[in-house]
N, CA and C atoms as a LAMMPS dump frame, in Angstrom:
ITEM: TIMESTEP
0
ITEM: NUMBER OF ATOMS
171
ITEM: BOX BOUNDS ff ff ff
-5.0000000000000000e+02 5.0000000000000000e+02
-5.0000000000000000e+02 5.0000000000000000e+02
-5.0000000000000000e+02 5.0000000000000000e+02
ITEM: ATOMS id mol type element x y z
1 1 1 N 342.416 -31.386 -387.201
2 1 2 C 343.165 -30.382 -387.924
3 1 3 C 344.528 -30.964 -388.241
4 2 1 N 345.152 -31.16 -389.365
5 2 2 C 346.509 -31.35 -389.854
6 2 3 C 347.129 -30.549 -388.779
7 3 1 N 348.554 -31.419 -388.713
8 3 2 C 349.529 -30.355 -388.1
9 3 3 C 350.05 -29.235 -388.668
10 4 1 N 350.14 -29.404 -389.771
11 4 2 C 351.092 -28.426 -390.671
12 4 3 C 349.903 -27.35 -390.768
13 5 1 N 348.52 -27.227 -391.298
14 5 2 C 347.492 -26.216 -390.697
15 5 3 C 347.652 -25.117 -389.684
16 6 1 N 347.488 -26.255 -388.348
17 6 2 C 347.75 -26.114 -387.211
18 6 3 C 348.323 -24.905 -386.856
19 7 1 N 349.604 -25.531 -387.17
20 7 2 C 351.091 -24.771 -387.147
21 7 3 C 351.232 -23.552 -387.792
22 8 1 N 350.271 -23.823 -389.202
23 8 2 C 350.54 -22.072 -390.065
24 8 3 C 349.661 -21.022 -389.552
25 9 1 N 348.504 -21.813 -388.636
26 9 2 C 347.441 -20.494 -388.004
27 9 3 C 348.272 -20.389 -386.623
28 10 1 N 348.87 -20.721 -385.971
29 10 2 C 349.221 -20.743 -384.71
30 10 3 C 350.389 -19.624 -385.207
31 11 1 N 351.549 -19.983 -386.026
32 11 2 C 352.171 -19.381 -386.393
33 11 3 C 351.528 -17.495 -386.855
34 12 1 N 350.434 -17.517 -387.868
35 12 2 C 349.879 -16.391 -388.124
36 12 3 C 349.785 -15.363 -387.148
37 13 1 N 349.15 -16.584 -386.229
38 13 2 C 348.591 -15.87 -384.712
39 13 3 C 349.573 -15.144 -384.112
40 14 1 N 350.393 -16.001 -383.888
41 14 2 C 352.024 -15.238 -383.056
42 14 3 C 352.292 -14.037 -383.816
43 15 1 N 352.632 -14.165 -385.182
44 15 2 C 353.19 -13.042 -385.902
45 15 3 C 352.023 -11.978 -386.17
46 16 1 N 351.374 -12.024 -386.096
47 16 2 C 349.9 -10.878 -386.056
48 16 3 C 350.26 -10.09 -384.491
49 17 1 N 350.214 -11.386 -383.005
50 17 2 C 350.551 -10.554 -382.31
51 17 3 C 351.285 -9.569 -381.765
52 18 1 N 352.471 -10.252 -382.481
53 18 2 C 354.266 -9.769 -382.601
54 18 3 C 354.149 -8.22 -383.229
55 19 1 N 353.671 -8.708 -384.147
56 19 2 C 353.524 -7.214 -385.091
57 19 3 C 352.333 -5.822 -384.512
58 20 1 N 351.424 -6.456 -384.146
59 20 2 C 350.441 -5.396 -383.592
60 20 3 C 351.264 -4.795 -382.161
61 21 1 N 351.775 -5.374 -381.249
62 21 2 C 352.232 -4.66 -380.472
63 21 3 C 353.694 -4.084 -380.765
64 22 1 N 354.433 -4.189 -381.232
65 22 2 C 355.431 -3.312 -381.732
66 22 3 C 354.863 -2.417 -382.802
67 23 1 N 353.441 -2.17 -383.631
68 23 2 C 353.123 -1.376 -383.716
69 23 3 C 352.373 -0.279 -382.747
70 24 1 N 351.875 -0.908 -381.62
71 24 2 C 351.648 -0.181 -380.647
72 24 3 C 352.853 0.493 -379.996
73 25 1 N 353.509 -0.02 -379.454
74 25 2 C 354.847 0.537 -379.07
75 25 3 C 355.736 1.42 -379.464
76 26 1 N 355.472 1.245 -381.087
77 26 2 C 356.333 2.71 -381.957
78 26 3 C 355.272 3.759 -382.402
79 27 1 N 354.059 3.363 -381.893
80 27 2 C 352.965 4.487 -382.334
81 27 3 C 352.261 4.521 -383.918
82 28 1 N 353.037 3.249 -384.629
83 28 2 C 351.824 3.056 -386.037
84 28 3 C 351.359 2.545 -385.929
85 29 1 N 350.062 3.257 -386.477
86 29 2 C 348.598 2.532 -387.083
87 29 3 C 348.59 1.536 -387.776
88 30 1 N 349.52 1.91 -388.965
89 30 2 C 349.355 1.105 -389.772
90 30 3 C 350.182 -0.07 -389.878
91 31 1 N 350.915 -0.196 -389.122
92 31 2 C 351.729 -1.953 -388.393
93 31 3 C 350.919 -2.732 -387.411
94 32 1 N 349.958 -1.788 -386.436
95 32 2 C 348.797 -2.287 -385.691
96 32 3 C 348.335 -2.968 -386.265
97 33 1 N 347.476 -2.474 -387.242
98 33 2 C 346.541 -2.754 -388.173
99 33 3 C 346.578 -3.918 -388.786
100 34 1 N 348.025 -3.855 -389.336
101 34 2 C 348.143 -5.336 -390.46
102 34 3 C 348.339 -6.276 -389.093
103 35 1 N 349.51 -6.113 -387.943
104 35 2 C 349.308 -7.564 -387.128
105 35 3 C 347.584 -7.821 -386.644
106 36 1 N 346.619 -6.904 -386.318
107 36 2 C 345.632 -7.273 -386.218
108 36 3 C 344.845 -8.251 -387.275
109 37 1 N 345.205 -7.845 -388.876
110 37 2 C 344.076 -8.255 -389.68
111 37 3 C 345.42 -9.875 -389.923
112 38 1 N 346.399 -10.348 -389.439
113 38 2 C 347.89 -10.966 -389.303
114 38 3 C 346.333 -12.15 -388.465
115 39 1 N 346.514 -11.527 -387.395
116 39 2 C 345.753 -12.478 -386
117 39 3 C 344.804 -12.45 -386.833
118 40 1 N 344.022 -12.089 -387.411
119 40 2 C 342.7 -12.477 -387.693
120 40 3 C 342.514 -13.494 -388.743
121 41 1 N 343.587 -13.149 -389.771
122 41 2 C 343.724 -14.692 -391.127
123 41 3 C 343.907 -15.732 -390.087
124 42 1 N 345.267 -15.497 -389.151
125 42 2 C 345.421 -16.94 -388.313
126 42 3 C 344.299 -17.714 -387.674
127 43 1 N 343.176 -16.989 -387.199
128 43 2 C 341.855 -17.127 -386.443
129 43 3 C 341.021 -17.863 -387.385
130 44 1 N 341.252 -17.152 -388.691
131 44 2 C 339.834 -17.782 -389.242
132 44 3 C 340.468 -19.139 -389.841
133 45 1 N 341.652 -19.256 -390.287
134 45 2 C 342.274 -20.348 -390.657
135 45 3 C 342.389 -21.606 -390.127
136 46 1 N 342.939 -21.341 -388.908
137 46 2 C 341.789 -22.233 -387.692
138 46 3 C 340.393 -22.773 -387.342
139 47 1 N 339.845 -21.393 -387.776
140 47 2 C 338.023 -22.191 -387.347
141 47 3 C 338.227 -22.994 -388.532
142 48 1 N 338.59 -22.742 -389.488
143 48 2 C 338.388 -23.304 -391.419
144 48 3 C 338.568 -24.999 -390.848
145 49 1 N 339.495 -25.003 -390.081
146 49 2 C 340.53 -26.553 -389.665
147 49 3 C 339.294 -27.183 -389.379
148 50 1 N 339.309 -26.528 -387.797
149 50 2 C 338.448 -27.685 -386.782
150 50 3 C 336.868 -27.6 -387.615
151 51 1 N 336.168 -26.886 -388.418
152 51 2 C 334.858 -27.03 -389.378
153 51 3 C 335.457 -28.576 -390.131
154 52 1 N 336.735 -28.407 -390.912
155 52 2 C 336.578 -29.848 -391.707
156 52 3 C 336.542 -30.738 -390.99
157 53 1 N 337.547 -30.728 -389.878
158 53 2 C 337.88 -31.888 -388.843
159 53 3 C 336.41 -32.167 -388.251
160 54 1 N 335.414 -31.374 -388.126
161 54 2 C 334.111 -31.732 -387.544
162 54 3 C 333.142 -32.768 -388.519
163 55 1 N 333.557 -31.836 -389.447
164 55 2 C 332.545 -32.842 -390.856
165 55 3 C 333.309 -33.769 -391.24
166 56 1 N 334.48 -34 -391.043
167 56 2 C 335.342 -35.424 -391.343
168 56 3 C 334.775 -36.657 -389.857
169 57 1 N 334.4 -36.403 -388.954
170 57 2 C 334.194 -36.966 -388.069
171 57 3 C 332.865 -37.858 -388.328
């Protein structure tokens, strides 16, 4: 996986989590929601990595 990849799903990840629980904490749904679907681009952006990095191998 590139670093800079890496870094933008890792990054996603953090800010998905960041955001879903301070939407938990103030009681919206709909700030939950987006840091959840936040973590989930970061997730799949990742598998996307290590799939090329597998078939580059």
């Amino acid at each position: 996986m590139s670093g800079e990849q890496k870094a933008k799903a890792k990054a996603e990840q953090a800010k998905g989590k960041v955001k879903e629980a301070a939407g938990r904490a103030t009681g919206k749904e709909g700030m939950t929601a987006e840091g959840r679907a936040e973590k989930a681009k970061g997730d799949a952006r990742q598998a996307k990595e290590k799939i090329k990095d597998t078939l580059e191998d």
